[in-house]
GUGUVEX-952072 format. One line per field, with one value per residue: residue in one letter; chain; x, y, z of N, C-alpha, C in turn. Coordinates in steps of 0.05 Angstrom, whole numbers, plus 5000, padded with zeros to 4 digits. Layout:
REM residues N
residu = c(A, ...)
chaine = c(A, ...)
neast = c(X, ...)
nnorth = c(Y, ...)
nup = c(Z, ...)
caeast = c(X, ...)
canorth = c(Y, ...)
caup = c(Z, ...)
ceast = c(X, ...)
cnorth = c(Y, ...)
cup = c(Z, ...)
***
This chain:
REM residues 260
residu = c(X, X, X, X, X, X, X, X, X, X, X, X, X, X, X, X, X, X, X, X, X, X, X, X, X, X, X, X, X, X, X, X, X, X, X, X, X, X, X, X, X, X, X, X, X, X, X, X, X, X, X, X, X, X, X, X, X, X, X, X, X, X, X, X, X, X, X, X, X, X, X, X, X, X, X, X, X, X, X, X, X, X, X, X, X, X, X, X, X, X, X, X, X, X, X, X, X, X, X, X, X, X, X, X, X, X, X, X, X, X, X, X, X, X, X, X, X, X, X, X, X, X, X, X, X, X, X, X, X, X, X, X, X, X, X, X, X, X, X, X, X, X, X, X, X, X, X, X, X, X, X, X, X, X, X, X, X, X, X, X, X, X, X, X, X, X, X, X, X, X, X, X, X, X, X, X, X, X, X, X, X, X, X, X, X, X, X, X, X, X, X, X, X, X, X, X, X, X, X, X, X, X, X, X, X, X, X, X, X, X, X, X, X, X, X, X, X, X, X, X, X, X, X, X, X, X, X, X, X, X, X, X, X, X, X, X, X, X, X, X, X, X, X, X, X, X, X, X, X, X, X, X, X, X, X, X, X, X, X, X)
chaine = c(A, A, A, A, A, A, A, A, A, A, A, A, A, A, A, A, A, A, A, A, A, A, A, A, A, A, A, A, A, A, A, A, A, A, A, A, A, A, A, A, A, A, A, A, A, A, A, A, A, A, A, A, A, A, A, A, A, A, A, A, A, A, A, A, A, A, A, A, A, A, A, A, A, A, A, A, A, A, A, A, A, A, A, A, A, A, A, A, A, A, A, A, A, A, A, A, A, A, A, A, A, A, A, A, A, A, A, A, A, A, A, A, A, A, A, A, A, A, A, A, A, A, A, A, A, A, A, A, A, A, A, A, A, A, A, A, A, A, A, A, A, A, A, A, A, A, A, A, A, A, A, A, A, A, A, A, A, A, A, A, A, A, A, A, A, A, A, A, A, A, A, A, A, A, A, A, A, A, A, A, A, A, A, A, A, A, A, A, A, A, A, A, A, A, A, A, A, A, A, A, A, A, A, A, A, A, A, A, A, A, A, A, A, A, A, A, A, A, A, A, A, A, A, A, A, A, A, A, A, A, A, A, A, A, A, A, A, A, A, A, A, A, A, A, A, A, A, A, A, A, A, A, A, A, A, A, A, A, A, A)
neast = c(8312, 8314, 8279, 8242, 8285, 8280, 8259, 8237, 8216, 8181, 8222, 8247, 8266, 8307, 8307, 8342, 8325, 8280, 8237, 8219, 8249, 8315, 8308, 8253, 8242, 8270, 8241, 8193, 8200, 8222, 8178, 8144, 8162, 8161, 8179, 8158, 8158, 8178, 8213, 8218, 8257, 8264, 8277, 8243, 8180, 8126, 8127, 8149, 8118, 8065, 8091, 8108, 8048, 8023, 8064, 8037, 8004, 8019, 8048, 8074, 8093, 8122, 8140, 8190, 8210, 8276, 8336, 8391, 8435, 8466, 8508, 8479, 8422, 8432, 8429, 8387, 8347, 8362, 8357, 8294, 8289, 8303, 8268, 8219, 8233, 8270, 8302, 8346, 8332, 8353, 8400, 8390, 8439, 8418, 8398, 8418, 8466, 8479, 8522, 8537, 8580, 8633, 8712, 8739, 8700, 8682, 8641, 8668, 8622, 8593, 8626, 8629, 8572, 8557, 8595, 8593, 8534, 8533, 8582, 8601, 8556, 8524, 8563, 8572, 8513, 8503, 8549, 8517, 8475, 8479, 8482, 8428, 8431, 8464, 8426, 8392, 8422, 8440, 8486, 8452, 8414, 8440, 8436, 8434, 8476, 8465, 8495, 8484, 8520, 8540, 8544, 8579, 8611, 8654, 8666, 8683, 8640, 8633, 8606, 8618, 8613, 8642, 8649, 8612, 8632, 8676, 8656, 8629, 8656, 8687, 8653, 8645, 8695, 8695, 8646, 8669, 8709, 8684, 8641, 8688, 8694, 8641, 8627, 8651, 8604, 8571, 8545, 8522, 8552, 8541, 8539, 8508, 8508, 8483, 8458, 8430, 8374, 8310, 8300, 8304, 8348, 8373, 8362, 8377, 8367, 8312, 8292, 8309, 8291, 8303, 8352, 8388, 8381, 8398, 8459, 8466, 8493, 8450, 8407, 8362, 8342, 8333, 8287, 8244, 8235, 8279, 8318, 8295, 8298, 8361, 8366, 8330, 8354, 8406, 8392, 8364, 8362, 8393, 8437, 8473, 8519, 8552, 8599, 8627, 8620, 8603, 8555, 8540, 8483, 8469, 8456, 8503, 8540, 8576, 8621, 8625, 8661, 8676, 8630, 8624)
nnorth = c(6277, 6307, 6338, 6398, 6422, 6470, 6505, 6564, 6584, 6631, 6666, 6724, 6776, 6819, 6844, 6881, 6933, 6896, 6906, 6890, 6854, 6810, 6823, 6826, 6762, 6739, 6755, 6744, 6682, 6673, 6688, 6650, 6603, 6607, 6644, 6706, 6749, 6788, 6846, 6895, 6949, 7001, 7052, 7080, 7095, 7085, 7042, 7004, 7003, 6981, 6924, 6903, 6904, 6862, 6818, 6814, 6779, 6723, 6730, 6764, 6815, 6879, 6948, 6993, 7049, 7071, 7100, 7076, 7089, 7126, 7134, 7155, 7142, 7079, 7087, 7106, 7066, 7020, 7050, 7048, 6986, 6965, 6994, 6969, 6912, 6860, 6837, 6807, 6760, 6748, 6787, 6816, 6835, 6870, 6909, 6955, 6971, 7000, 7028, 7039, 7057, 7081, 7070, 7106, 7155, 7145, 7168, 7200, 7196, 7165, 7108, 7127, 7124, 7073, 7040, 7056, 7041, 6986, 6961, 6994, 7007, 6950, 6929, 6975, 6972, 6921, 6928, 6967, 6933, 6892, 6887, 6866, 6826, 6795, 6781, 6752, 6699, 6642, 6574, 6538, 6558, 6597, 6665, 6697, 6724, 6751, 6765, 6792, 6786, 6783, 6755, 6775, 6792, 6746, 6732, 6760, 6805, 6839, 6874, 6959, 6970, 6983, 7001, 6966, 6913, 6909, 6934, 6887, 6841, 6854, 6845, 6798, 6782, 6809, 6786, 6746, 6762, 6783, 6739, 6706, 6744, 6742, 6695, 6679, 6704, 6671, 6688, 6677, 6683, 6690, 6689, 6708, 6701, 6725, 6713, 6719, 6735, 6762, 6829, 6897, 6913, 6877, 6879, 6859, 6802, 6813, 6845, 6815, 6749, 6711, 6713, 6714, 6667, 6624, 6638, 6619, 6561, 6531, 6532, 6569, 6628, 6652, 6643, 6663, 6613, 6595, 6634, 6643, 6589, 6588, 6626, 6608, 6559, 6586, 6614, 6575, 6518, 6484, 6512, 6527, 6507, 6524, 6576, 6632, 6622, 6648, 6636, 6619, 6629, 6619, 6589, 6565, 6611, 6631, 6585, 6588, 6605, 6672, 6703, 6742)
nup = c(3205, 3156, 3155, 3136, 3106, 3071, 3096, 3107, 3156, 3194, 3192, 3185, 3145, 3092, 3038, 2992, 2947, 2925, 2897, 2844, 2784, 2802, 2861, 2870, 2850, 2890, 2937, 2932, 2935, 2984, 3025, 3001, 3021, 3071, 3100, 3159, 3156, 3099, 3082, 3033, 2991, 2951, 2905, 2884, 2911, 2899, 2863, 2904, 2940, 2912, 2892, 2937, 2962, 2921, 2932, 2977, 2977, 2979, 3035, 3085, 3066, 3073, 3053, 3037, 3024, 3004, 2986, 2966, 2953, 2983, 3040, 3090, 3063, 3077, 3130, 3150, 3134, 3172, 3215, 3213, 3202, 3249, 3292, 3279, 3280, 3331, 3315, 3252, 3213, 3156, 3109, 3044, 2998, 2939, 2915, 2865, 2807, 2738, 2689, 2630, 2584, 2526, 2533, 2523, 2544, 2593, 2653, 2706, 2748, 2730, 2747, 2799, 2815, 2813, 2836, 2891, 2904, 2889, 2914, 2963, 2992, 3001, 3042, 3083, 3102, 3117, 3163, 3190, 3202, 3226, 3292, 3292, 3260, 3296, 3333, 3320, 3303, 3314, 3339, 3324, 3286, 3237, 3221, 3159, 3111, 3047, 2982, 2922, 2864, 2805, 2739, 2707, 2734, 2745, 2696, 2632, 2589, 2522, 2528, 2544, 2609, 2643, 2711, 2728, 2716, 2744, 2796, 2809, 2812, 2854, 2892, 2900, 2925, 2973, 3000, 3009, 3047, 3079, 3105, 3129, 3167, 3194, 3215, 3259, 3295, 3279, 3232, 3168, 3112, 3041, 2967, 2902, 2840, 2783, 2716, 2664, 2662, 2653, 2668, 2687, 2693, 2655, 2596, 2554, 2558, 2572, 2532, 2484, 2495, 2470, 2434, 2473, 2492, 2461, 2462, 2507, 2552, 2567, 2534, 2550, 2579, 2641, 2698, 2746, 2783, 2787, 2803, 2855, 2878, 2887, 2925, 2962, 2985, 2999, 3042, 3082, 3127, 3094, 3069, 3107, 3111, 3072, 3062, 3041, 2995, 2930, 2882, 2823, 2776, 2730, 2684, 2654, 2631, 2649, 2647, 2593, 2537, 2516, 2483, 2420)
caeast = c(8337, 8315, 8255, 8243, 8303, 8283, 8242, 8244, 8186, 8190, 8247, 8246, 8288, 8301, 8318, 8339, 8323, 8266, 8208, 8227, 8277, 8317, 8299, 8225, 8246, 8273, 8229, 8173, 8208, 8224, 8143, 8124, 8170, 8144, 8185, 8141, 8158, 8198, 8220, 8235, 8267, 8263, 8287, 8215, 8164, 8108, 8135, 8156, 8082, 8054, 8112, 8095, 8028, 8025, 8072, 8019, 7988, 8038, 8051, 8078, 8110, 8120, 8154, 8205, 8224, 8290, 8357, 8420, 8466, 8484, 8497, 8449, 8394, 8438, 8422, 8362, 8336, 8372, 8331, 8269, 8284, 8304, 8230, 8204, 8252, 8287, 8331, 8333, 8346, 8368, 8394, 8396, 8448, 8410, 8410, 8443, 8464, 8504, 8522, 8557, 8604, 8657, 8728, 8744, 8684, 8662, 8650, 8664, 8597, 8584, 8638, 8621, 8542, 8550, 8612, 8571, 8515, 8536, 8601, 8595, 8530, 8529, 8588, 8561, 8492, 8506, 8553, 8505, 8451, 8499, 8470, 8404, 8431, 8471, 8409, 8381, 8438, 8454, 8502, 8447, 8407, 8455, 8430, 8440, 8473, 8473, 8505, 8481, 8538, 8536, 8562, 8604, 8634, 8666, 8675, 8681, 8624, 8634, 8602, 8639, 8606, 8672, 8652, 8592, 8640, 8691, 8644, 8615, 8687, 8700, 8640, 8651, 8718, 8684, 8631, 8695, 8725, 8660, 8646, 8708, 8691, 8619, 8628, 8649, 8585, 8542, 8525, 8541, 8559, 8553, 8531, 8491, 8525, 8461, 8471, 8416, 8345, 8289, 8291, 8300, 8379, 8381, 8342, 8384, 8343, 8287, 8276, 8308, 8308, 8313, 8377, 8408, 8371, 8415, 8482, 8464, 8492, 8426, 8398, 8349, 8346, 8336, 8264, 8239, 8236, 8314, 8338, 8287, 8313, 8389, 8364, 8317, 8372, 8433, 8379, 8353, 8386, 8399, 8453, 8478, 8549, 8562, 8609, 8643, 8621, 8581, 8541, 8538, 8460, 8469, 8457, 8526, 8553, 8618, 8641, 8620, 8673, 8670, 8622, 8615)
canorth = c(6291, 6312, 6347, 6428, 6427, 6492, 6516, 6585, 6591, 6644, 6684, 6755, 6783, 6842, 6839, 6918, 6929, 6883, 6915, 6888, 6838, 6791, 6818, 6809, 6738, 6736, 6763, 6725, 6656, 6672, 6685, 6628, 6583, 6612, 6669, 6713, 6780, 6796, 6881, 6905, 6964, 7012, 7087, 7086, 7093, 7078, 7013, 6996, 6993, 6957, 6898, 6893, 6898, 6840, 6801, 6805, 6755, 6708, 6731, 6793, 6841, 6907, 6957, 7015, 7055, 7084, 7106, 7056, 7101, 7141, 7121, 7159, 7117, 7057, 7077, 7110, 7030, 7016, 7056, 7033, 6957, 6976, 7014, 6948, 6885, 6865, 6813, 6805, 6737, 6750, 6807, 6804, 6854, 6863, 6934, 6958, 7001, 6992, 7050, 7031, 7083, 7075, 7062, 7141, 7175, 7134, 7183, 7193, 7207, 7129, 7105, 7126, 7115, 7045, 7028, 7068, 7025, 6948, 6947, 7001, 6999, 6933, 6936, 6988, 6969, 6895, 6930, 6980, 6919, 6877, 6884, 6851, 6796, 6777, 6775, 6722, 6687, 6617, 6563, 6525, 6561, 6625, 6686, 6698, 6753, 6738, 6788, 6794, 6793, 6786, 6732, 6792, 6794, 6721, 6735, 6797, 6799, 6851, 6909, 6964, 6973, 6982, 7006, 6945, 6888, 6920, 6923, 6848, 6825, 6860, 6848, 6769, 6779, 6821, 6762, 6724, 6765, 6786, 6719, 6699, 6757, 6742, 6668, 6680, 6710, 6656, 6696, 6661, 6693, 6680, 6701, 6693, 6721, 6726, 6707, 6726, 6738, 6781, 6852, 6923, 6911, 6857, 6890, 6845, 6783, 6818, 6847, 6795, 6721, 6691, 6719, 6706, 6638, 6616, 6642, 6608, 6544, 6512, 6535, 6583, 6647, 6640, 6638, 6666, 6597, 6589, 6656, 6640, 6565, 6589, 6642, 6593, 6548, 6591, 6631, 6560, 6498, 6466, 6525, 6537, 6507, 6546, 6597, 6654, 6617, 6658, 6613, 6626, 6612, 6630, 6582, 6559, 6631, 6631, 6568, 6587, 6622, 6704, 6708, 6775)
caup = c(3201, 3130, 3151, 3134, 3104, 3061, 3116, 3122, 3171, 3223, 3204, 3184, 3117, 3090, 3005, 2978, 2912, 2929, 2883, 2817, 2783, 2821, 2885, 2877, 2847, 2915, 2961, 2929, 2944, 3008, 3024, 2995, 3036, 3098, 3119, 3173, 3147, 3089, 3078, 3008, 2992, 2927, 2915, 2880, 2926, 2886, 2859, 2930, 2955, 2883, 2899, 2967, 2960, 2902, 2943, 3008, 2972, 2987, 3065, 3105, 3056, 3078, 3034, 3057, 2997, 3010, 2962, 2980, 2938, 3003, 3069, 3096, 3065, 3092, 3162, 3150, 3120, 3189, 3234, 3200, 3215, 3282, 3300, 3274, 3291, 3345, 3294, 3230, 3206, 3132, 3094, 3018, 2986, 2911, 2905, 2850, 2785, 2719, 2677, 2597, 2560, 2513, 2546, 2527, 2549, 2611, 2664, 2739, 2752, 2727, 2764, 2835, 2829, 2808, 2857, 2916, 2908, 2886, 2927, 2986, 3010, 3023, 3064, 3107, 3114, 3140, 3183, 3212, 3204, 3242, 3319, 3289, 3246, 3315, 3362, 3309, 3299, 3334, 3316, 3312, 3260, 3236, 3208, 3131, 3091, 3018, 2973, 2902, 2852, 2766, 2722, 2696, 2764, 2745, 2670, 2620, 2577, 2506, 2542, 2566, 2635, 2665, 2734, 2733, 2726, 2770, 2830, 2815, 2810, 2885, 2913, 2910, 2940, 2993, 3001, 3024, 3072, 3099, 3110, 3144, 3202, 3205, 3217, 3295, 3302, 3276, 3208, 3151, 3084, 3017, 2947, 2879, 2814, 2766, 2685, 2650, 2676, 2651, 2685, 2676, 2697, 2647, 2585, 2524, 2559, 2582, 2503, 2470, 2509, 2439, 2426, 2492, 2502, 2441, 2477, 2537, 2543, 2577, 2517, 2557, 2605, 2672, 2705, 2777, 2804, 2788, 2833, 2880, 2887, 2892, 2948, 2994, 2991, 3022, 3071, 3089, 3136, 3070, 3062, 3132, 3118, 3055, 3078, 3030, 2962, 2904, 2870, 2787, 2773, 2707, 2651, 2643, 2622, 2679, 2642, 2569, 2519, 2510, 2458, 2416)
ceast = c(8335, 8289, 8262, 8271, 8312, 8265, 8252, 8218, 8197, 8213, 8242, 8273, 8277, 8321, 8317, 8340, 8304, 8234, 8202, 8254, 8288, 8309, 8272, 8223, 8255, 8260, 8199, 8179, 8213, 8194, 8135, 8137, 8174, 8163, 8162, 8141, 8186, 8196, 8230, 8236, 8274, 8277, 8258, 8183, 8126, 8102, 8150, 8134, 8072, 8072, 8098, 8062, 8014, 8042, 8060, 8003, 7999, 8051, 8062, 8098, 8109, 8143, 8166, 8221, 8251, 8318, 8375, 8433, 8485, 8493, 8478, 8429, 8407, 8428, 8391, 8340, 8346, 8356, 8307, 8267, 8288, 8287, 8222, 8214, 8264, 8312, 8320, 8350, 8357, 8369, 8410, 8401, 8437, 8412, 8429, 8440, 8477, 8497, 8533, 8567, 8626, 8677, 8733, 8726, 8668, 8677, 8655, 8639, 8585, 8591, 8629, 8593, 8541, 8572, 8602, 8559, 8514, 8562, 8600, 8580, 8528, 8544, 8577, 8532, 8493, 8526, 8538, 8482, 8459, 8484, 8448, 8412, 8443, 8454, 8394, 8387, 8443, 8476, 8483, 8419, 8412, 8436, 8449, 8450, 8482, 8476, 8501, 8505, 8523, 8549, 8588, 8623, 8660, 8683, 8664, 8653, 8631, 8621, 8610, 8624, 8623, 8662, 8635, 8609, 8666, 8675, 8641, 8641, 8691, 8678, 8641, 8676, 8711, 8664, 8654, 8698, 8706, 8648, 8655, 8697, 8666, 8613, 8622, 8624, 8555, 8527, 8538, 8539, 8559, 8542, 8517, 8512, 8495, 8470, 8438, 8388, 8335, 8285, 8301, 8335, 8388, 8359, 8344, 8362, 8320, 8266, 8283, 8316, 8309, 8338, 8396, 8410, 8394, 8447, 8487, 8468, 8466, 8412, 8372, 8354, 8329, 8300, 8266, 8248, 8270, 8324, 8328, 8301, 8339, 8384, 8356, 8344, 8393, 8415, 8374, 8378, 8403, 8437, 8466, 8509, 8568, 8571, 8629, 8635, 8592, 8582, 8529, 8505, 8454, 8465, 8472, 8550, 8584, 8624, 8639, 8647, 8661, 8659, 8619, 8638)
cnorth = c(6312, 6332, 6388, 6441, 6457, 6505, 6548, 6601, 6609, 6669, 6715, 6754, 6809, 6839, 6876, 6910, 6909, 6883, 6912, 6866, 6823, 6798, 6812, 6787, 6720, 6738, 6744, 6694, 6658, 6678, 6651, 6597, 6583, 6636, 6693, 6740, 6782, 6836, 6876, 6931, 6979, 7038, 7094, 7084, 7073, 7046, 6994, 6979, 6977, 6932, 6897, 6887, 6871, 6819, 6791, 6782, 6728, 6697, 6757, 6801, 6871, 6920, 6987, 7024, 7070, 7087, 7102, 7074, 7112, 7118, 7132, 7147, 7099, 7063, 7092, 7075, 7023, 7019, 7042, 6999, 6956, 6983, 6990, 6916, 6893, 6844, 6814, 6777, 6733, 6769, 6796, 6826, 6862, 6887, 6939, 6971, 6997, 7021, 7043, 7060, 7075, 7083, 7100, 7168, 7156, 7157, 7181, 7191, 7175, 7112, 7103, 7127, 7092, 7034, 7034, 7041, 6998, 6947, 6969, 7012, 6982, 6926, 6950, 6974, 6945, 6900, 6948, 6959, 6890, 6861, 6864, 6830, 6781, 6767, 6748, 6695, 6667, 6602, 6544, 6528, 6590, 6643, 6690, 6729, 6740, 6764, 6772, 6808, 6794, 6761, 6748, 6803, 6778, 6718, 6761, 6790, 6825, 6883, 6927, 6984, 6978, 6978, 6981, 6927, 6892, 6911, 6898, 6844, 6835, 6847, 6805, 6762, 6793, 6806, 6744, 6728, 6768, 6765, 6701, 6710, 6736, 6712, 6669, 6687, 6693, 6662, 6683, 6678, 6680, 6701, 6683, 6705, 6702, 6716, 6729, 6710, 6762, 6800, 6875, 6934, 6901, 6859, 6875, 6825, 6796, 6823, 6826, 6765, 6705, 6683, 6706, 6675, 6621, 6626, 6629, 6581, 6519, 6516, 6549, 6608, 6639, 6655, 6649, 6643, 6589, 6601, 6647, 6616, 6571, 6609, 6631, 6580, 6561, 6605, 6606, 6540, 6488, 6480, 6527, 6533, 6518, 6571, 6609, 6652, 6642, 6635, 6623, 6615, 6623, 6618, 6564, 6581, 6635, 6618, 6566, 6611, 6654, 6703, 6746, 6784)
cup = c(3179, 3137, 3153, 3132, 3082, 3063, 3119, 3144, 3204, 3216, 3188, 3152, 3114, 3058, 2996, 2948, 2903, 2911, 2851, 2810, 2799, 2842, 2885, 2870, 2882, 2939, 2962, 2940, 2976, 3029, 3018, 3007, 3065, 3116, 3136, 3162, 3127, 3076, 3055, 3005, 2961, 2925, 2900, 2895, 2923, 2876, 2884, 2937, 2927, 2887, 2920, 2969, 2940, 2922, 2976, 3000, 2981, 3016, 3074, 3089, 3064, 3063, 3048, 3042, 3009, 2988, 2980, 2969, 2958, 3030, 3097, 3092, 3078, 3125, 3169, 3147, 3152, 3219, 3233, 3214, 3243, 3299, 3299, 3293, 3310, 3332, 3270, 3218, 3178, 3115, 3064, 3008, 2959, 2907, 2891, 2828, 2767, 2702, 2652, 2593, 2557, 2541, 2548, 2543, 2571, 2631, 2694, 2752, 2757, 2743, 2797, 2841, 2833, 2828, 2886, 2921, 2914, 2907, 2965, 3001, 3021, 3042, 3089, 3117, 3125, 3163, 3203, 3222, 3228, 3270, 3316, 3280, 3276, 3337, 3340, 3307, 3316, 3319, 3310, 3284, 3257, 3226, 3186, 3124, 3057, 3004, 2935, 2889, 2815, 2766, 2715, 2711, 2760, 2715, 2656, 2604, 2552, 2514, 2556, 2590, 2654, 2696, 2746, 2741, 2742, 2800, 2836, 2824, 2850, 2896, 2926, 2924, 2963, 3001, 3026, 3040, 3094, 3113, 3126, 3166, 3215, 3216, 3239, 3301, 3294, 3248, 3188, 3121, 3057, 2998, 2928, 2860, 2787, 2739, 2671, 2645, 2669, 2670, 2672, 2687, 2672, 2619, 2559, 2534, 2566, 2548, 2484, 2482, 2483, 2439, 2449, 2493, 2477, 2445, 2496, 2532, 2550, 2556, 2531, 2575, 2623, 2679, 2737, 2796, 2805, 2803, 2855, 2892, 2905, 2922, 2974, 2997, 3012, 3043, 3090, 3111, 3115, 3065, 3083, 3129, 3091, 3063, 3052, 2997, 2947, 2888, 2845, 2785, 2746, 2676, 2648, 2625, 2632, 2660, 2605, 2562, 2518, 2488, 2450, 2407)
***
């Protein structure tokens, strides 16, 4: 009953933002628990192929540099899996962008790169990606969309990112609704909402995990095998009846006091 219960053997994925940071935390776990082909996705071409290529070690990475900001790349990334797949059994929203400036001088410019990207891209591209997640999709093993949120989605944090924890904050209520539709169809929805993990999003832990690790109430920052965990899980059977939740893998930051 219990067996290959965080089996992902066989199925196909596709992680944007895949060439670095949580998504290659992501894309790597999902390799190494037997997915057949996982796609990552960069606006750097260069660092596309070096990820992918490092992660062939593991199993079938192929890399497909393209820029989510528009929706043009969204259906360009679209076409692409389309040429290749005829399903795609899990897409992982991670793509994404944060901009800081004071409350007076944050600009539009910030605004609509970083809301583009984290809140309506994914939107569109699981709905142009749609046709494929439904030819994979059964009830009895659904097709995944997991939507990368923030901790700062869930709580403020002292930095003024405005347009950052704006999007998080929607995109887990867009998690929900999305969710709700995609149910009928067998796809099941959820989320992550990150805390604080070493990357080039996340540069206070990345240069200082001292500092953070001592904020944090686990008393550390967060490790590859921790995203990857929280990711096999909802792509996996294990996750299948998790439907609309974002899942905080953060430390204990959600339920810690506003420090700062």
């Amino acid at each position: 009953m219990f067996e290959n219960l965080f089996s992902l053997d066989g199925r196909i994925a596709l992680v944007t933002g895949g060439s670095r940071g949580i998504g290659k935390m992501i894309a790597a776990g999902y390799l190494a628990y037997g997915a057949s082909t996982v796609y990552i996705t960069s606006r750097k071409a260069d660092q596309c192929k070096a990820t992918a290529e490092e992660l062939s070690k593991l199993g079938r990475c192929i890399p497909i540099p393209m820029d989510l900001s528009t929706l043009e790349g969204c259906r360009a990334l679209t076409k692409e899996i389309q040429a290749r797949e005829e399903k795609l059994d899990i897409l992982v929203n991670n793509a994404g962008a944060a901009w800081g400036a004071e409350f007076d001088e944050f600009p539009e410019s910030g605004w609509d790169k970083v809301m583009n990207i984290n809140l309506k891209s994914p939107f569109f591209l699981t709905q142009m990606l749609h046709p494929a997640l439904q030819a994979a999709a059964s009830e009895a093993r659904p097709a995944k969309v997991i939507n990368i949120s923030s901790v700062d989605g869930i709580r403020i944090n002292p930095d003024e990112t405005w347009s950052y924890h704006a999007s998080k904050a929607a995109l887990i209520h867009l998690t929900r609704r999305m969710a709700a539709r995609l149910a009928r169809d067998h796809i099941v929805g959820t989320g992550i909402a990150p805390g604080p993990f070493a990357s080039d999003m996340n540069r206070a832990a990345r240069d200082h995990p001292d500092a953070i690790a001592k904020r944090t109430p686990l008393g550390r920052i967060g490790i590859d095998e921790d995203m990857a965990g929280a990711a096999i899980y909802l792509a996996s059977k294990a996750g299948d009846f998790v439907v609309g939740e974002t899942i905080a893998v953060d430390g204990g930051h959600a339920h810690a006091r506003l420090a700062g």
